[in-house]
N, C-alpha and C positions, 0 to 999 in steps of 0.2 A: 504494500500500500504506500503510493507516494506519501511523504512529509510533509507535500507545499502545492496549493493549487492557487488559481486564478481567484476564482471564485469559488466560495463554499455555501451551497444552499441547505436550509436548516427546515424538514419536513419533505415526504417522500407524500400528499396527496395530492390532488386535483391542480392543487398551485405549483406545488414544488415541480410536477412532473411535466407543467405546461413550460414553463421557465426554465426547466433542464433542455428541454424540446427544442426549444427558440435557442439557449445558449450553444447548444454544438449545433444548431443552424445557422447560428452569426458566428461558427467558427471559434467559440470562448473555452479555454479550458476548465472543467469546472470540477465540481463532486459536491454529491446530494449524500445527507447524513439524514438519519430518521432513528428515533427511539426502540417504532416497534420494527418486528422482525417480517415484515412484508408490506407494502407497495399500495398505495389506493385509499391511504387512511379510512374514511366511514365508508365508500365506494365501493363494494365489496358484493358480489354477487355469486348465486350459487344455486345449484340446479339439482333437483331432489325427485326420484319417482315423475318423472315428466314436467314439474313445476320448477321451471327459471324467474327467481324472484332477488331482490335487491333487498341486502340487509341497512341499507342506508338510505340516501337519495336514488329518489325510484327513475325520477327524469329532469330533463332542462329547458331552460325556452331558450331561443333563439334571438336573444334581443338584441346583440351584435353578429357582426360579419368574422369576427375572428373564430366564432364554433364553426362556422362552416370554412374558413381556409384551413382552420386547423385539421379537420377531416379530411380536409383534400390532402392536407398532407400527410396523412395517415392512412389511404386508402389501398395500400399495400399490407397494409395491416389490418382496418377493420374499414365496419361501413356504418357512416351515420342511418340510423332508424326516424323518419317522421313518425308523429304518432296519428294515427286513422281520423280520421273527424268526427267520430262518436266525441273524442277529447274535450273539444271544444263545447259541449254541454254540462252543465254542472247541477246537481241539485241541493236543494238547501232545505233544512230539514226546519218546519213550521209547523208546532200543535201535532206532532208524530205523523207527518205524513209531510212529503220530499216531492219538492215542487221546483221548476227548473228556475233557475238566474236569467232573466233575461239580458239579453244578449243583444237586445234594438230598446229604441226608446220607444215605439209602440208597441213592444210586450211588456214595457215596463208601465204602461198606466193600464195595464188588465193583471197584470199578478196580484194574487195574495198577498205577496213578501210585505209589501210598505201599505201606507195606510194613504187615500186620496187627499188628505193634507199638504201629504209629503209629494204626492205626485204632481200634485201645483205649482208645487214651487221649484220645480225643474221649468217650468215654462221662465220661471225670476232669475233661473241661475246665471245666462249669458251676462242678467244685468246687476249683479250683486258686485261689491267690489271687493277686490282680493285686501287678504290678511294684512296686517302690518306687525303681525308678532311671528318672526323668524321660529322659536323655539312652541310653538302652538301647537300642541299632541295632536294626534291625529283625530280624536275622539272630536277636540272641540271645529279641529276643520271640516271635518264631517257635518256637525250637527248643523254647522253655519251654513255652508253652501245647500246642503241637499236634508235636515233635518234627520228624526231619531230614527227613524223606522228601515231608512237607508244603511244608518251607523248596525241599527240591530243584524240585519238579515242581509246585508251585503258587504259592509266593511270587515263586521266582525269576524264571520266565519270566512273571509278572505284572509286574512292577520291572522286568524288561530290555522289556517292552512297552508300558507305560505313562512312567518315566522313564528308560531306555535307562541302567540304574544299576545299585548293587550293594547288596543288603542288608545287608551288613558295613559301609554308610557310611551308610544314611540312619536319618533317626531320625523312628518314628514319630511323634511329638507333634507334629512340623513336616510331616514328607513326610505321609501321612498318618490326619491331628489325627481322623478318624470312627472308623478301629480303635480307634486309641491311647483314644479315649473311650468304648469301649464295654466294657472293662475296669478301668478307672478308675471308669466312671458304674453300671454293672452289675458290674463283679465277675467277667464273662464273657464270649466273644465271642458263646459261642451263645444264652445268657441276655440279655444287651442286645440280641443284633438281633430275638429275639422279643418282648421288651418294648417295645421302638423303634420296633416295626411296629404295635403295639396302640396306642402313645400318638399316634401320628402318624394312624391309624383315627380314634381317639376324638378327636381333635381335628378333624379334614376328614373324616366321614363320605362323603362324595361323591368324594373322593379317586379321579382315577381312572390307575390305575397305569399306563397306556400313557404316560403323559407325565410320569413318574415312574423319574430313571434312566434313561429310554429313550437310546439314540446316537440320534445325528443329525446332518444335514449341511442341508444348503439346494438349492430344485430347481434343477440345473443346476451346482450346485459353489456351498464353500464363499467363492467370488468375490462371488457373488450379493449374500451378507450383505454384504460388507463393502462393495461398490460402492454397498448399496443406505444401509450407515449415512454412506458419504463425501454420497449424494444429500440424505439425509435431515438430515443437518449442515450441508448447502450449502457449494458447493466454494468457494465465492467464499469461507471460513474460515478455507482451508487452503494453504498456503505450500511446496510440494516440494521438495527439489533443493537446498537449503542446505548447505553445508558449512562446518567449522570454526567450530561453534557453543559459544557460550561465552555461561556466565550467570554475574552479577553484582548483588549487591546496591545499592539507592542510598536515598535517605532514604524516597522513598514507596511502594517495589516492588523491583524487577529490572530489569536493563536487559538485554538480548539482544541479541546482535551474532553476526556470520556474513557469510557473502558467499553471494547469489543466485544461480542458476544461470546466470543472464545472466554473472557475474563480476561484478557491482555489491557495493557493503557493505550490510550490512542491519543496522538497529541498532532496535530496537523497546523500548518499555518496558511493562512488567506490573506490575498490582496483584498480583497470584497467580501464580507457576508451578504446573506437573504433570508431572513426571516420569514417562514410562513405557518408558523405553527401558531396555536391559538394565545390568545392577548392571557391566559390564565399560565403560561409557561415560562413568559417573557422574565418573568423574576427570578428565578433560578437560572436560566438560561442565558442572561446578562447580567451577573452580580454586579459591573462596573458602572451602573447606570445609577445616578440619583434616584435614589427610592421615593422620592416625590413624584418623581417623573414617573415611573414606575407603575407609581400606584395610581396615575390620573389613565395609565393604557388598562390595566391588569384588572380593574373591577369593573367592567366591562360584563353587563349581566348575559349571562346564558341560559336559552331553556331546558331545564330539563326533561325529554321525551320515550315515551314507550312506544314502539312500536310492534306492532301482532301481527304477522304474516299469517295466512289460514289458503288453505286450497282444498277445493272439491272435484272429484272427478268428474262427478256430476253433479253439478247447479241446478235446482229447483225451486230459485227465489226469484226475485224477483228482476223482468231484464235488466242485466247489465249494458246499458246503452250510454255511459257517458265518462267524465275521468272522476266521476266518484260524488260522494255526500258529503255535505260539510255541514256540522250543527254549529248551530249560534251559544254561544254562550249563556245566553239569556235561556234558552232550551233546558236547561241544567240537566245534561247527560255526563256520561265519565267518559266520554269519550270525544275527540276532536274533530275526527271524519273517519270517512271510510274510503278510502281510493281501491277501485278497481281496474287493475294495472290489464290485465287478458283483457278486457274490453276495447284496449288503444293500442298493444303491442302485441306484436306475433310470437306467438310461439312460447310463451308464457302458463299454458294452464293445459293439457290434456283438452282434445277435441269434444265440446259438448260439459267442460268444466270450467273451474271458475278460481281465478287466483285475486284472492284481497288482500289490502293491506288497513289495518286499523290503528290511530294515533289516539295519543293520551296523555296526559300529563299538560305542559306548555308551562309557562308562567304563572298561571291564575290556580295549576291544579299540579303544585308541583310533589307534592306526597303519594302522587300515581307510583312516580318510581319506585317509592319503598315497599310496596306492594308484591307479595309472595305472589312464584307463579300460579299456582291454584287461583286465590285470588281475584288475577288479572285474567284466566282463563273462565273463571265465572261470571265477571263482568261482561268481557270480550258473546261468550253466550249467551247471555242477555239480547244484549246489544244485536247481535246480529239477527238472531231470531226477530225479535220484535220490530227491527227495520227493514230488514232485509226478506222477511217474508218466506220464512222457512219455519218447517214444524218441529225439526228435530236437530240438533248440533251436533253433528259427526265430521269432522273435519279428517282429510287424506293427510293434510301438512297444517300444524301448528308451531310457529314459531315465534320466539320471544326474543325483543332486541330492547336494551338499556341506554340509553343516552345522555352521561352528566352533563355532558356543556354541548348541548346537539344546537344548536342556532342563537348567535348573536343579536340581542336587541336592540339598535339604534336608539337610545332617548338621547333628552339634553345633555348628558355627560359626555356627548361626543366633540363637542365643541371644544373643552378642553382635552380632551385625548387628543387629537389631530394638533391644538398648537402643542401638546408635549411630545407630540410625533417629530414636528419640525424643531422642536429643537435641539431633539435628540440627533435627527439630520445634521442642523448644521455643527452640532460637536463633532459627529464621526461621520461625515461624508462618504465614508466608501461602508458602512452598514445600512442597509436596505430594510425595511418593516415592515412585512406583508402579510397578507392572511387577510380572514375575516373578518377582523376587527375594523375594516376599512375596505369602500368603493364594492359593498354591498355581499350580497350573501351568496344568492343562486350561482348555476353553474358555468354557465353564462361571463358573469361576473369575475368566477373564479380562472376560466382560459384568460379572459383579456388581460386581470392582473398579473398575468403567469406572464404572458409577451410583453407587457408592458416593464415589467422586473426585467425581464432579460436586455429590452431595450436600455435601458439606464448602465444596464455595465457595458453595454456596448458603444455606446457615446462614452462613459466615461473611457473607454479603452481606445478608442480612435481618437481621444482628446489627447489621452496623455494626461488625465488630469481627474482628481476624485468629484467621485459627481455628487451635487448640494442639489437637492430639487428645490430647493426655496432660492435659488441666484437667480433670477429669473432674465437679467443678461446675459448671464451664463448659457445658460440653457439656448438662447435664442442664438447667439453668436455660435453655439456650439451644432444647433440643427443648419443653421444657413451652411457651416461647413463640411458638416457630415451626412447629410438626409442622403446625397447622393449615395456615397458607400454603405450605408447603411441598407438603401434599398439595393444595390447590388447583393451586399452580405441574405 
């Protein structure tokens, strides 16, 4: 094992491996270090009696261009999976009985979900005027623009689905930053997203919307990717099974130290680190950091999540025709939703069966975890019986997945993490801070930050010079002379 690399990236998942990907495609020397003893952090898929299901994040959406070049560039390896258009239905669980989300503003003044109050005042919304409080929870920007019945049955169990959170904690300009800016940039939510779809038209004419937005997974499970960007990194990169990792500055880099899974020491030095492991690591894993600073990244709340995998050979409940149910909070169930993954992806459940996945816990209901499997399997049979429309609970696959710190919360406390991001920057300019804890959750999210990490060592390595992302003459002087090689690289 070399002594001394370029660059050393800290975390073998979705981030690390996108960033490994990109740095020996700009040609960087690098090496990826990780705690646990294999590849993919929560990413992790696995195929049982005919049932290929995801012990983690089930799928992605497509909200940048970088999932799909990054595919492209892996398509020697795997293939991106769309998921079916059943997806794109959702139902929302009111008064025990699962009624879809509408999806047009004329299905939204015939649903159940909201109350004819609230549907009035969608006709006020283009003319309501935007917020003037930056850190305004989502809860109250909710209530504001579109009232309660919107926050109950559409925001909420959007938020318990996506960040397994509370809209009385996060704040849209961090969780997010697209809403929060189409009222800010337009004036309106329903006014920007018409003007936003015309400007993004007139820009990419050819634009073609199947791969715009669209969820997606990878054929055969979301494993596929990530085995295919460990291939495409070359494993000979990548260092597993380390424990008790500790970084350290010294005159020309970092030094890194840990012990091998052999039980050997391991002591490496770096030009650059990259940090992509979760903000709850950060303190052990940079003793040399003001623990002020420290402690404005590191508490940094996380939900904690159950997940229950269940598969039928044979389904006798009720159609599965969409990407699943989502209960409201206000519903008071023990449960968050229900996704039904064999509904939108192939090859997922035995012909004529049924592969689900059921959440629990989140923010609001975080004691789900300590719940004994029995338990959580008598709840789980409740629950699906009674919603799902079946007489008896015999399940072919049950499975139970734990999650202490499964999804970050964006609230007001981000505001300070991000300036004690940047000044940790400009102390140690060639240490990178990535992950989670920053530029959003999804997977999506997580490739772009992955290239984007790689691109920063890569200007600074054609500079010749440690890269500050807060110099912001820096940076510009530094693209006007490198974008070229760069896009070559």
């Amino acid at each position: 094992m070399p002594n001394y690399t370029d660059t050393l990236v800290i975390g073998a998942g979705l981030t690390g491996l996108t960033t490994a990907h990109y740095l020996r495609k700009f040609e960087n020397d690098f090496l990826v270090v990780d705690q646990k003893n294999y590849i993919g952090g929560a990413i992790q898929t696995e195929t049982i009696n005919g049932f290929t299901f995801e012990k983690g994040p089930s799928t992605g959406v497509m909200s940048n261009n970088t999932v799909a070049e990054l595919f492209e560039d892996l398509k020697s390896y795997c293939r991106i999976e769309r998921a079916a258009d059943s997806v794109n239905k959702r139902y929302i669980l009111k008064q025990a009985e699962w009624t879809p989300l509408p999806s047009r503003i004329i299905d939204g003044i015939f649903t159940p979900l909201f109350t004819w109050q609230d549907k009035l005042r969608i006709l006020g919304e283009p003319f309501r005027k935007p917020g003037t409080n930056p850190n305004e929870t989502l809860s109250e920007f909710v209530k504001r623009r579109l009232g309660n019945s919107f926050l109950d049955y559409a925001i909420d169990p959007f938020i318990l689905g996506v960040y397994a959170g509370n809209p009385s904690y996060l704040i849209p300009r961090f969780a997010l930053p697209k809403l929060y800016n189409l009222e800010q940039n337009y004036g309106s939510l329903i006014k920007g997203s018409i003007k936003l779809a015309r400007e993004k038209s007139k820009k990419n004419p050819q634009h073609k919307k199947e791969t715009s937005n669209r969820i997606f997974s990878a054929e055969g499970g979301l494993s596929q990717l990530t085995n295919s960007l460990y291939e495409s990194a070359g494993k000979e990169n990548f260092l597993l099974g380390v424990s008790q990792l500790r970084i350290n500055p010294t005159d020309n880099g970092f030094i890194i130290q840990g012990i091998k899974s052999d039980g050997k020491d391991l002591e490496i030095y770096a030009k650059n680190v990259i940090t992509t492991v979760g903000a709850h690591q950060l303190n052990e894993l940079l003793p040399f950091i003001d623990k002020k600073l420290i402690h404005k990244i590191d508490n940094l709340v996380y939900a904690k999540v159950v997940q229950v995998t269940i598969g039928f050979k044979e389904w006798k409940g009720m159609p599965l025709d969409a990407f699943g149910g989502l209960i409201p909070f206000k519903e008071k169930h023990d449960s968050l939703g229900i996704l039904f993954p064999s509904a939108f992806l192939k090859n997922r459940a035995p012909q004529d069966g049924a592969l689900l996945s059921v959440f629990m816990g989140g923010v609001r209901r975080p004691e789900m975890i300590k719940k004994s499997d029995e338990e959580l399997k008598g709840i789980v049979s409740k629950e699906i019986c009674s919603l799902m429309n079946i007489n008896t609970f015999k399940p072919d696959l049950f499975k139970i997945f734990r999650y202490q710190e499964a999804i970050p919360q964006y609230g007001s406390d981000c505001e300070a993490r991000f300036e004690a991001l940047d000044i940790i920057a400009n102390q140690y300019p060639n240490l990178i801070i990535g992950g989670n804890l920053r530029d959003g959750i999804g997977m999506a999210d997580r490739i772009q930050q992955g290239k984007e990490l790689a691109q920063k060592v890569k200007l600074s390595t054609l500079s010749n010079k440690p890269f500050n992302e807060n110099s912001k003459i820096e940076q510009t002087e530094l693209k006007e002379n490198t974008v070229e090689q760069l896009q070559k690289a």
